[in-house]
MARBA-3410 file (N, C-alpha, C, O; in Angstrom, 1 decimal):
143
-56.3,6.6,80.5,-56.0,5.3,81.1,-56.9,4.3,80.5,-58.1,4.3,80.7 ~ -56.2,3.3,79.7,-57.2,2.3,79.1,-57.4,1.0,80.1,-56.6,0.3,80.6 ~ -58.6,0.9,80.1,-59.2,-0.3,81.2,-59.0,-1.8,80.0,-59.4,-2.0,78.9 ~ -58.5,-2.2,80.8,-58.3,-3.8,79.7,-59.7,-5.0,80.4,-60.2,-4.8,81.5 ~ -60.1,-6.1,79.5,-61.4,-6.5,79.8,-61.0,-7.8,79.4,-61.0,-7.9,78.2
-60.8,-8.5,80.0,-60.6,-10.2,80.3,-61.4,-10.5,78.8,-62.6,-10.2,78.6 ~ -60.8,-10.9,78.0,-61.6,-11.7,77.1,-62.3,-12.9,76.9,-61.6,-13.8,77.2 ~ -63.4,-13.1,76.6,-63.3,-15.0,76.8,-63.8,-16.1,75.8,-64.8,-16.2,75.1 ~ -62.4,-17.1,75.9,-63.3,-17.7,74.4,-64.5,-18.0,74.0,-65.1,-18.8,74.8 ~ -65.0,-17.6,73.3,-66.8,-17.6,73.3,-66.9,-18.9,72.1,-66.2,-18.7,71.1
-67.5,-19.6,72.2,-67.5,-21.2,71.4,-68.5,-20.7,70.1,-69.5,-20.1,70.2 ~ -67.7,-21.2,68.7,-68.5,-20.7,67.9,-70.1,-21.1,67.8,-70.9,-21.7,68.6 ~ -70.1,-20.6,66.7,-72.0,-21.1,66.4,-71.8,-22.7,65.9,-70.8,-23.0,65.1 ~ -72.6,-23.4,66.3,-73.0,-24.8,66.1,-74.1,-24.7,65.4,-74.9,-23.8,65.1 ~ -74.2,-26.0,65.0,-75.3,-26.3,64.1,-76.7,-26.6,64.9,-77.8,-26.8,64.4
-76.4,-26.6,66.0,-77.2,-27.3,67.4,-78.0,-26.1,68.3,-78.7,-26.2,69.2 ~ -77.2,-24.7,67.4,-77.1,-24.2,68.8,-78.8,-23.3,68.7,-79.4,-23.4,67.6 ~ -79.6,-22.6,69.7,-80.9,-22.5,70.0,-80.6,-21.1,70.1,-79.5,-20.8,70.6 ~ -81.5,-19.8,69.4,-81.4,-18.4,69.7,-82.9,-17.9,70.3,-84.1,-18.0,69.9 ~ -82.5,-17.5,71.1,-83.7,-16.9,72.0,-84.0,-15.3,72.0,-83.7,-15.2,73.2
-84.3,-14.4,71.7,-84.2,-13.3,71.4,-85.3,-12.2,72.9,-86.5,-12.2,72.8 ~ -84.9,-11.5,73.9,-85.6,-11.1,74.8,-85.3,-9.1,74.8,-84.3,-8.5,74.5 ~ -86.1,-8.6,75.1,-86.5,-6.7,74.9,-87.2,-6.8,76.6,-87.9,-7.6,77.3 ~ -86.5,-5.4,76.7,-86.9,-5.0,78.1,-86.9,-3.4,77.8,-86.0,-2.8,77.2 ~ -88.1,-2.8,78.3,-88.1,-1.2,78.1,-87.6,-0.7,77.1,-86.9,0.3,77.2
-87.9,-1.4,75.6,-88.1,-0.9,74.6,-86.5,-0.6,74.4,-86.3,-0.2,73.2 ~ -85.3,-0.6,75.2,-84.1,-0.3,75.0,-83.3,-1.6,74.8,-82.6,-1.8,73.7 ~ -83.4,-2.7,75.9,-82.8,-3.2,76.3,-82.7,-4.8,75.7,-83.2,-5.8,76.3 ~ -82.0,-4.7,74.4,-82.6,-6.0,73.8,-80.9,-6.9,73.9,-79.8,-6.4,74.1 ~ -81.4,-8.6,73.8,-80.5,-9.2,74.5,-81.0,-10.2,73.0,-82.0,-10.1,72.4
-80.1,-11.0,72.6,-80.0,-12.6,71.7,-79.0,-13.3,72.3,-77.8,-13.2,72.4 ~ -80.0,-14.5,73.0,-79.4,-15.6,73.4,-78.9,-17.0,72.8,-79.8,-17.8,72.6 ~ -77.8,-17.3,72.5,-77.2,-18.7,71.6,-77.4,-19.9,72.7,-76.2,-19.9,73.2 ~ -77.9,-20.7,73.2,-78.2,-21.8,73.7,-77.7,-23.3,72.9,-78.1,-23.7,71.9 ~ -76.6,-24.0,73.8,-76.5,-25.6,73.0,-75.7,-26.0,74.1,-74.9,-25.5,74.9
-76.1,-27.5,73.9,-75.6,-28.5,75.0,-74.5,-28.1,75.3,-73.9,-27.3,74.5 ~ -74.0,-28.6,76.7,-72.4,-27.6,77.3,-72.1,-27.9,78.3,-72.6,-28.9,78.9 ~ -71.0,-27.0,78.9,-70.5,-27.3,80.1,-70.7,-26.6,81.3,-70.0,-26.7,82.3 ~ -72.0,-25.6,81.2,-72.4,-24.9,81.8,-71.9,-23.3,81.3,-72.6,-22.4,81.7 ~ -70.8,-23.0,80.6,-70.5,-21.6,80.3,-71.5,-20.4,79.9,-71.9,-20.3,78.8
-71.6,-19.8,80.6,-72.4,-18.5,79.9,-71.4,-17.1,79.8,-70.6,-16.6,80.6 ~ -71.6,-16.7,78.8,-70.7,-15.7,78.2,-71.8,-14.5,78.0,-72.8,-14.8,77.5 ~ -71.6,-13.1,78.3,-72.1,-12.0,77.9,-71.2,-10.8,77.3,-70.3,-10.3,77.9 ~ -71.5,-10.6,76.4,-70.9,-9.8,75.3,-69.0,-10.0,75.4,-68.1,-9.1,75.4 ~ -69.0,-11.6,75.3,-67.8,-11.4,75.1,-66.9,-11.6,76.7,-65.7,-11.8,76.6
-67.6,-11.5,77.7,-66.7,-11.5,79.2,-67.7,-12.4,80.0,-68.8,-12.5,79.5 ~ -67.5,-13.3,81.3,-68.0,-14.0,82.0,-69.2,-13.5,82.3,-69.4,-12.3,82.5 ~ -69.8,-14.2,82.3,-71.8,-13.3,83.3,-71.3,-12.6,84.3,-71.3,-11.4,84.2 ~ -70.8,-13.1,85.2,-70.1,-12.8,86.8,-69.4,-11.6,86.7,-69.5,-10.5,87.4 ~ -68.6,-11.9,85.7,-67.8,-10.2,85.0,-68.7,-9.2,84.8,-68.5,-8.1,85.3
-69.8,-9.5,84.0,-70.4,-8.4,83.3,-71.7,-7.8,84.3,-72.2,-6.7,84.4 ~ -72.1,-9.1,84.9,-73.1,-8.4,85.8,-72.1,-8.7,87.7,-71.8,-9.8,88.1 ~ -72.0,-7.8,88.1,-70.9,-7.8,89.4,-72.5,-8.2,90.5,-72.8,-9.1,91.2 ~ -73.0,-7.2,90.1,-74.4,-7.5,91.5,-74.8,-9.0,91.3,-75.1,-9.6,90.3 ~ -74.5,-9.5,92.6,-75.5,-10.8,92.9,-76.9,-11.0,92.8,-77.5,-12.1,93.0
-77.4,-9.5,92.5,-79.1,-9.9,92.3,-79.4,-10.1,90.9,-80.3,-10.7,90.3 ~ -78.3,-9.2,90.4,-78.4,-9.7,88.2,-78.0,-11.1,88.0,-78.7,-11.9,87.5 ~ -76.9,-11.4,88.4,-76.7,-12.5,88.5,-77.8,-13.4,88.5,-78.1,-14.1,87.5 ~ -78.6,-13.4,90.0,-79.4,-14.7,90.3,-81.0,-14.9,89.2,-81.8,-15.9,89.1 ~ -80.8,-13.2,88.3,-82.2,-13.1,87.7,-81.5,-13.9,86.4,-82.2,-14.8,86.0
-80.1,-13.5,85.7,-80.1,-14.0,84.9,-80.2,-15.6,84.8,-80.6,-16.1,83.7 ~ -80.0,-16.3,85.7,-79.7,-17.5,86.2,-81.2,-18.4,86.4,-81.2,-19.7,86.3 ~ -82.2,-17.6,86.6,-83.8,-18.0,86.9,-84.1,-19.1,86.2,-84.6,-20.0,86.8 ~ -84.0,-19.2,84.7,-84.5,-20.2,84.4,-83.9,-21.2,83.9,-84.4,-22.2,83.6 ~ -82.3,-21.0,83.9,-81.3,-21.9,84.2,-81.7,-23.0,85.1,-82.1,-24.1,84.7
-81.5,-22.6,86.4,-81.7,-23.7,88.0,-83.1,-24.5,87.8,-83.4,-25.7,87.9 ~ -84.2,-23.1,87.5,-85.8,-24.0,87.7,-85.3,-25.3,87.0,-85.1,-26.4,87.5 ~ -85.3,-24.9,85.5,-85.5,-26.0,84.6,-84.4,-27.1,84.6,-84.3,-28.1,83.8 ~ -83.3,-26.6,86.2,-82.4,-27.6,86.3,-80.9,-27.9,84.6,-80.2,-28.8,84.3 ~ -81.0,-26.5,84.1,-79.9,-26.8,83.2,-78.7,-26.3,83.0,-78.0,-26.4,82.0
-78.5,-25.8,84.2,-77.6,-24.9,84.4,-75.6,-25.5,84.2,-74.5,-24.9,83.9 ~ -75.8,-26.9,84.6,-74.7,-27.4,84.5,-74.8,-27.9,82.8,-73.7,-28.0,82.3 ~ -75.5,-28.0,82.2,-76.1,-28.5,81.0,-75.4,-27.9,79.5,-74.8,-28.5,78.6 ~ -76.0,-26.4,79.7,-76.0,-26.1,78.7,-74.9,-24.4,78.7,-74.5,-23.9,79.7 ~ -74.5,-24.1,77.4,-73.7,-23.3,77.1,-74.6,-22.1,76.7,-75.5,-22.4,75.9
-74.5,-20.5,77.1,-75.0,-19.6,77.2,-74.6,-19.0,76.2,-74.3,-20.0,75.6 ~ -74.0,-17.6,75.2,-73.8,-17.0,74.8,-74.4,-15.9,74.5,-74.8,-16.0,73.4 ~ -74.6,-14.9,75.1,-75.3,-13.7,75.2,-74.7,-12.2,74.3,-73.6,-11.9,74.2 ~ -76.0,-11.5,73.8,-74.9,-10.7,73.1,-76.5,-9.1,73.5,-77.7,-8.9,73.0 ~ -75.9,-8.6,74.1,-76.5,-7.5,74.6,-76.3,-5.5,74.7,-75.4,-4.7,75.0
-77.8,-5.4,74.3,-77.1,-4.0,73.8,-78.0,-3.3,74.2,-79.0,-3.9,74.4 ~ -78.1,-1.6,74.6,-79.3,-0.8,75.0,-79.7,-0.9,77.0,-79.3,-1.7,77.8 ~ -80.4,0.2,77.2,-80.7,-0.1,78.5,-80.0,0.2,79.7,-78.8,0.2,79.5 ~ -80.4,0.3,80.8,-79.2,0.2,81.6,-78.9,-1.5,82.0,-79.1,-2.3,81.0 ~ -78.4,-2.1,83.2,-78.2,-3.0,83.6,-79.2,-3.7,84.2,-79.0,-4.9,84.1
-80.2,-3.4,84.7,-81.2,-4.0,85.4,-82.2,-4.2,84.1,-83.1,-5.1,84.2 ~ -82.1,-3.5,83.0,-83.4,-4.1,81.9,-82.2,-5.1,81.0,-82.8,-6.0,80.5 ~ -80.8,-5.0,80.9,-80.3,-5.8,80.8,-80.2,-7.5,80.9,-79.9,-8.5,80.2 ~ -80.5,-7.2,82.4,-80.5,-8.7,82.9,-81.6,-9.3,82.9,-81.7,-10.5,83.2 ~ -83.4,-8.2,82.7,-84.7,-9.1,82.8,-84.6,-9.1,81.2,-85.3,-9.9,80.6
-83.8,-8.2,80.4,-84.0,-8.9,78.5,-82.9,-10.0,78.4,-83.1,-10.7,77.4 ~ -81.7,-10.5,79.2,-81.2,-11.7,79.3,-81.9,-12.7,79.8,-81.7,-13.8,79.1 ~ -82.7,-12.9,80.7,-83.4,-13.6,81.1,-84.5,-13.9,80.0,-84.7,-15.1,79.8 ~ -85.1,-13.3,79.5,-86.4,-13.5,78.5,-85.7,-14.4,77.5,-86.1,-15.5,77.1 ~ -84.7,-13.8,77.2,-83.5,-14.5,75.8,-83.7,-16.2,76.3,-84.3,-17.2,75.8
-83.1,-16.0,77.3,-82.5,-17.1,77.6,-83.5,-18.9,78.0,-83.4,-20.1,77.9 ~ -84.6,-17.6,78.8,-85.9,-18.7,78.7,-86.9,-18.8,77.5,-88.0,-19.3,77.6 ~ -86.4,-18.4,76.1,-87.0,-18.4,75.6,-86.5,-19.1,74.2,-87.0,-19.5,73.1 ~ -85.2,-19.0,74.7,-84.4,-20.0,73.9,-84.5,-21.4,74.1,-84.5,-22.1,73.1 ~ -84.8,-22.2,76.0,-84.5,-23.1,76.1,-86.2,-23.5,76.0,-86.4,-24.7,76.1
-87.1,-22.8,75.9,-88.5,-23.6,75.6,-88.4,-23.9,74.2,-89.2,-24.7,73.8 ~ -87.4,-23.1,73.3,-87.3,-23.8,72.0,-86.9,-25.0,71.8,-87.3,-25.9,71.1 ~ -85.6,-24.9,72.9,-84.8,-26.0,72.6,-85.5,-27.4,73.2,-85.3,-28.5,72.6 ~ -86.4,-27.5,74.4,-86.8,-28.4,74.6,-88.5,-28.0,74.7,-88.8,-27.3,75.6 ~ -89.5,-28.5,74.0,-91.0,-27.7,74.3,-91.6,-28.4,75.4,-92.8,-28.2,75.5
-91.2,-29.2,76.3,-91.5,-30.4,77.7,-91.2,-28.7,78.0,-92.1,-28.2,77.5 ~ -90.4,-27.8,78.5,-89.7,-26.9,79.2,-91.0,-25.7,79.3,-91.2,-25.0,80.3 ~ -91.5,-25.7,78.1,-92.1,-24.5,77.7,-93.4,-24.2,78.9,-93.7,-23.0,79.1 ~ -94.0,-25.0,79.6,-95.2,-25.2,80.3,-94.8,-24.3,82.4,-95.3,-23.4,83.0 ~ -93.9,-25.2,82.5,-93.0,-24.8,83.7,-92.4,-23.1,83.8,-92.5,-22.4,84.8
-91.5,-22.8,82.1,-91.4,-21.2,82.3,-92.3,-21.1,82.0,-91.9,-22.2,81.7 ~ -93.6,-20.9,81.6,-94.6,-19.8,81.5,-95.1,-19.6,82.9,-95.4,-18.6,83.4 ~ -95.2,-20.9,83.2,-95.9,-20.8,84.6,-94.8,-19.2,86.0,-95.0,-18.2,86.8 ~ -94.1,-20.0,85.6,-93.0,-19.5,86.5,-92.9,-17.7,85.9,-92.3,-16.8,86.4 ~ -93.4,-17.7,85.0,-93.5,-16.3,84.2,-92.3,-15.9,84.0,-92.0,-14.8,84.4
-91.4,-16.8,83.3,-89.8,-15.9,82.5,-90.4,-16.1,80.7,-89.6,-16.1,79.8 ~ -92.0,-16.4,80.5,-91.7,-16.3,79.2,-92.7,-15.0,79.0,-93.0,-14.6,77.8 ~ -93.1,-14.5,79.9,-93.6,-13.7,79.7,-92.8,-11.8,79.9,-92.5,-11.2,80.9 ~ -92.9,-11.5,78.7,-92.1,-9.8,78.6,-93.1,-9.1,79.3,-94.3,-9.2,79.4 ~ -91.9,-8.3,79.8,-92.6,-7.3,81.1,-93.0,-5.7,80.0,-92.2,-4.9,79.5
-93.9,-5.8,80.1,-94.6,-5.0,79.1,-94.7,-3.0,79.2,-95.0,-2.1,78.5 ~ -94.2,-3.0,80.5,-94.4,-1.7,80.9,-93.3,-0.9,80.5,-92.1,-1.1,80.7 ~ -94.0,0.3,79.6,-92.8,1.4,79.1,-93.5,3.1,79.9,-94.5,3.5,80.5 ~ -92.2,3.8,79.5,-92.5,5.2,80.0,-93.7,5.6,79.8,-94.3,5.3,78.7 ~ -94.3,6.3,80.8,-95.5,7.3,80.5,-95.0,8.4,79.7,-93.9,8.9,79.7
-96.3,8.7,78.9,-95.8,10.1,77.6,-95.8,11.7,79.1,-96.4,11.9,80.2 ~ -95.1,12.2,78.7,-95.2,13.4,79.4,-96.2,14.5,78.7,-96.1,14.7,77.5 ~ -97.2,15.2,79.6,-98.8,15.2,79.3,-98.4,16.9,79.5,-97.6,17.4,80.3 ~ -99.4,17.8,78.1,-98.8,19.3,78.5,-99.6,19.8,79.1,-100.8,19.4,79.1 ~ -99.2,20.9,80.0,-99.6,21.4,80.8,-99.4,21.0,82.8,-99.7,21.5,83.9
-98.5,19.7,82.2,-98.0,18.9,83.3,-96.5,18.8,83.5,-95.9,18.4,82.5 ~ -95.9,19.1,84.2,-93.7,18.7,84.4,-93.7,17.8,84.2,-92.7,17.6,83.5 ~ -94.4,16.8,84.5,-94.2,15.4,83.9,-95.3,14.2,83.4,-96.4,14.7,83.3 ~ -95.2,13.1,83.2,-96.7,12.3,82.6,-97.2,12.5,83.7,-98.3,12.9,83.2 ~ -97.6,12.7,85.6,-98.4,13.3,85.8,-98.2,13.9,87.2,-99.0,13.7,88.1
-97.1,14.7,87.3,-96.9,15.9,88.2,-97.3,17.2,87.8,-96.7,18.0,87.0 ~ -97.9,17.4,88.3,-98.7,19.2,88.1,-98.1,20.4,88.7,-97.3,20.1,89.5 ~ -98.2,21.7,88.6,-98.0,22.3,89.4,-98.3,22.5,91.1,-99.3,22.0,91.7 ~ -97.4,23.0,91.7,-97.9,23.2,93.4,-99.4,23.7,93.1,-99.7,24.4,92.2 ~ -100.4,23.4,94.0,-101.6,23.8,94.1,-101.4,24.7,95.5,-100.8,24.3,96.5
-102.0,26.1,95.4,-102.1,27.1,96.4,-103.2,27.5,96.5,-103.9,27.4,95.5 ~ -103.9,28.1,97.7,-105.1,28.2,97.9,-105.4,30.2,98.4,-106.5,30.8,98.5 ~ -104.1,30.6,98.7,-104.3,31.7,98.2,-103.2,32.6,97.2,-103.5,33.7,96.8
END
């Protein structure tokens, strides 16, 4: 049974347009196209709304949209690959605020503060031998 997927015009590349590039858990990498707009954001091709259904991906993707007040502003184009859905939407978010401190550097002071320019740095622990896992041990017994 083939699932059919709303397509959506995705506005070509401009000469205007700002690329933001954001990595989450070493899987989860996102390139963001940023340029003045009508508010549209597009991810891989289908609405944000489409692509992320949870209202809590949503509102992360959206973080530094509202702060910086650009949300009616500017045109999104997102192109995302790796990861599950939740390093998804914090390597969309990095993209995206890291696009618009390009596009305007007044912007750059406010996300840092606000910490969307800063990548969240934590990856898997190595799994350690002698251990089931990086650091579960065997049951300890005492006789």
């Amino acid at each position: 049974m083939a699932k059919f997927v709303k397509k959506v015009k995705v506005p070509g590349k401009g000469t205007n347009d700002v690329v933001g590039t954001g990595r989450r858990k070493a899987t989860a990498v996102a390139r963001a196209r940023v340029r003045p707009g009508a508010g549209v954001i597009v991810v891989n091709g289908r609405p944000f709304e489409e692509y992320f259904p949870s209202l809590l991906y949503q509102k992360v993707v959206l973080q530094p949209l509202e702060m910086t007040g650009r949300r009616e502003s500017v045109d999104v184009v997102v192109r995302v690959m790796g990861g599950g859905i939740s390093g998804q939407a914090d390597s969309v978010r990095l993209a995206i605020a890291r696009a618009l401190a390009k596009m305007d550097p007044e912007l750059h002071k406010p996300l840092k503060d606000a910490g969307f320019l800063t990548a969240d740095a934590r990856k898997k622990e190595r799994k350690k031998y002698g251990l089931h896992g990086a650091r579960r041990g065997t049951q300890f017994s005492k006789r």
